[in-house]
GUBA-137764 format. One record per residue (C-alpha): x, z, y; residue number from 0. Coordinates in nm, 3 decimals, always signed. Each point is the difference from the previous one (the first is absolute). Layout:
BEGIN
[fitor [X, Z, Y], NUM]
...
This chain:
BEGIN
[fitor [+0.000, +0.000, +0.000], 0]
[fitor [+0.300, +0.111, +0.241], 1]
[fitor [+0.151, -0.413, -0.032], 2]
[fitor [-0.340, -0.123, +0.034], 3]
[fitor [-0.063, +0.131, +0.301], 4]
[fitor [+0.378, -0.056, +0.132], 5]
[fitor [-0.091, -0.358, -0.122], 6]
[fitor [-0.297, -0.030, +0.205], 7]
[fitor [+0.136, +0.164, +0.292], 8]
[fitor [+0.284, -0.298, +0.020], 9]
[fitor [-0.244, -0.256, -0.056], 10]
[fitor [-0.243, +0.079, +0.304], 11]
[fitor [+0.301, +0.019, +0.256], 12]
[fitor [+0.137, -0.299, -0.158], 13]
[fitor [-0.352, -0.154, +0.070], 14]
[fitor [-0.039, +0.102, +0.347], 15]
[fitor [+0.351, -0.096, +0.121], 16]
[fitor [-0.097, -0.297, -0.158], 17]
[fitor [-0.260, -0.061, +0.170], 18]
[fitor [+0.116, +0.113, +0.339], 19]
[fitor [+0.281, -0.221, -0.021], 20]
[fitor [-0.221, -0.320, -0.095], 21]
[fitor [-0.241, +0.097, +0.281], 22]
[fitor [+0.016, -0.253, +0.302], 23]
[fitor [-0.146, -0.002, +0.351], 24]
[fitor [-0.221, -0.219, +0.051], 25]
[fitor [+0.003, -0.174, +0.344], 26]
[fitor [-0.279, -0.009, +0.250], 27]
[fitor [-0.209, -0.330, -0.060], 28]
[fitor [-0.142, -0.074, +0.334], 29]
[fitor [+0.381, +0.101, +0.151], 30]
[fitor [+0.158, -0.317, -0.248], 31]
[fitor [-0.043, -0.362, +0.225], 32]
[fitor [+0.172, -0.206, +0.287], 33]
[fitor [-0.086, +0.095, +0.350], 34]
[fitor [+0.083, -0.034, +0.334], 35]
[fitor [+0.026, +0.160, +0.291], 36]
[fitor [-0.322, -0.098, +0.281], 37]
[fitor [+0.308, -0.123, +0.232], 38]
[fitor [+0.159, -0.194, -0.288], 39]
[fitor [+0.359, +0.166, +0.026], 40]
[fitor [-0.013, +0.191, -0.340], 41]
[fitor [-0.085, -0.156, -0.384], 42]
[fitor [-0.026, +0.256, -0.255], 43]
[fitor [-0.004, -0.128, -0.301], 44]
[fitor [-0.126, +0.280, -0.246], 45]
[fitor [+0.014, -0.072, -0.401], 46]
[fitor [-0.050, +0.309, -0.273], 47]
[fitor [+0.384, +0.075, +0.000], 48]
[fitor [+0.144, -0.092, +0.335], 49]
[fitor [-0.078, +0.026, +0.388], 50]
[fitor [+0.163, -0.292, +0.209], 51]
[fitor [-0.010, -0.009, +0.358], 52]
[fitor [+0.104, -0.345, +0.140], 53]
[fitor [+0.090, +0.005, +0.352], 54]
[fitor [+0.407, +0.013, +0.011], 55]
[fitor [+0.109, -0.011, -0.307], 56]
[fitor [-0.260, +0.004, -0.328], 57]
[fitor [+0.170, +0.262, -0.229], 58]
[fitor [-0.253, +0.100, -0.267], 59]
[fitor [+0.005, +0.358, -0.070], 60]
[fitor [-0.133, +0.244, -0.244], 61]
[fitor [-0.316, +0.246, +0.056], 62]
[fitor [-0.227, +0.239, -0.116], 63]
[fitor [-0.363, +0.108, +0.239], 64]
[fitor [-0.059, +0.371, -0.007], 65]
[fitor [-0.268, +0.079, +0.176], 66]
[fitor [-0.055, -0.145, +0.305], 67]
[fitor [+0.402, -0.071, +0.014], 68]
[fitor [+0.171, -0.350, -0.132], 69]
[fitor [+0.372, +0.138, -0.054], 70]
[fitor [+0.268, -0.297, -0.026], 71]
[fitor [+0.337, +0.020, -0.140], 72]
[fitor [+0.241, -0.295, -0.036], 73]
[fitor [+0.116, -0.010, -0.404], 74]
[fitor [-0.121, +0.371, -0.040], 75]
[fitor [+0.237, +0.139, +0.269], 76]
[fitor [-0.089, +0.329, +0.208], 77]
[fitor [-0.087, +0.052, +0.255], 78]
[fitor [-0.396, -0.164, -0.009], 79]
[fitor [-0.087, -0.187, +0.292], 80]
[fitor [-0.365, +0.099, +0.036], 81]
[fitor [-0.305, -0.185, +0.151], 82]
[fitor [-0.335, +0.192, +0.101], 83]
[fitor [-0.269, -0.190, -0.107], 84]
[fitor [-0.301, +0.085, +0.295], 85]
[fitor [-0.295, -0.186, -0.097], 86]
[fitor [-0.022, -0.202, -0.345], 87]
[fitor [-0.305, -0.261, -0.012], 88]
[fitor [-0.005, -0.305, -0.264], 89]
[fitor [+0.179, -0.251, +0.260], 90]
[fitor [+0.092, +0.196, +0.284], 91]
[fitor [+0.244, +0.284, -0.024], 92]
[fitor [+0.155, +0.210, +0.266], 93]
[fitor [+0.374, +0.149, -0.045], 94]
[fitor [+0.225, +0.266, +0.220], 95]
[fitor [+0.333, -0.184, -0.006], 96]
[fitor [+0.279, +0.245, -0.085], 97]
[fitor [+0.226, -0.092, +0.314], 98]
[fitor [-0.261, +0.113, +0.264], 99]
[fitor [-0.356, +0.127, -0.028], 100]
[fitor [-0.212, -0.286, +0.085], 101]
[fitor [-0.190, -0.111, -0.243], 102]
[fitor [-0.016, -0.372, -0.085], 103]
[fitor [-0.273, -0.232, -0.085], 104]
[fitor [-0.003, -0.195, -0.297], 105]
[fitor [-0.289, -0.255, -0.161], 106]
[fitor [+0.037, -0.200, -0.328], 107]
């Protein structure tokens, strides 16, 4: 009885890091799409891995939503670069940029 329940005990954890480790985030649906800015400067080009913005230079870059947050990191690096995402509609979608605090206007 003592190795069966030893046994069992190492199974379940084995099962739930398991699980936990096979577990991915799933990416905001209405967030995923290519918009631009109302005065044209800015394309974002959102797909469900990575967040480019093509004004400059288009580097695509990794990113994760938490919340109301999109946080960006270029090939995993720290520190996230994060966006605040103010008002989320099915084409329209309003984001604090993280150099200032003005919030831009985007429509797909």
């Amino acid at each position: 009885m003592k190795k069966f329940a030893l046994i069992f005990v190492h199974v379940a954890g084995a099962y739930i890091l398991g699980m936990s480790a096979c577990h991915t985030n799933t990416s905001n649906k209405k967030v995923q799409g290519t918009w631009k800015s109302k005065d044209g400067s800015i394309l974002l080009k959102i797909t469900d891995k990575q967040f480019v913005m093509e004004n400059d230079s288009p580097v695509p870059e990794d990113y994760f939503v938490k919340g109301d947050t999109i946080f960006t990191s270029f090939e995993g690096n720290q520190p996230y670069t994060k966006f605040v995402i103010k008002k989320l509609a099915d084409h329209e979608m309003s984001l604090i940029m993280p150099d200032d605090s003005v919030a831009v206007d985007f429509s797909k």
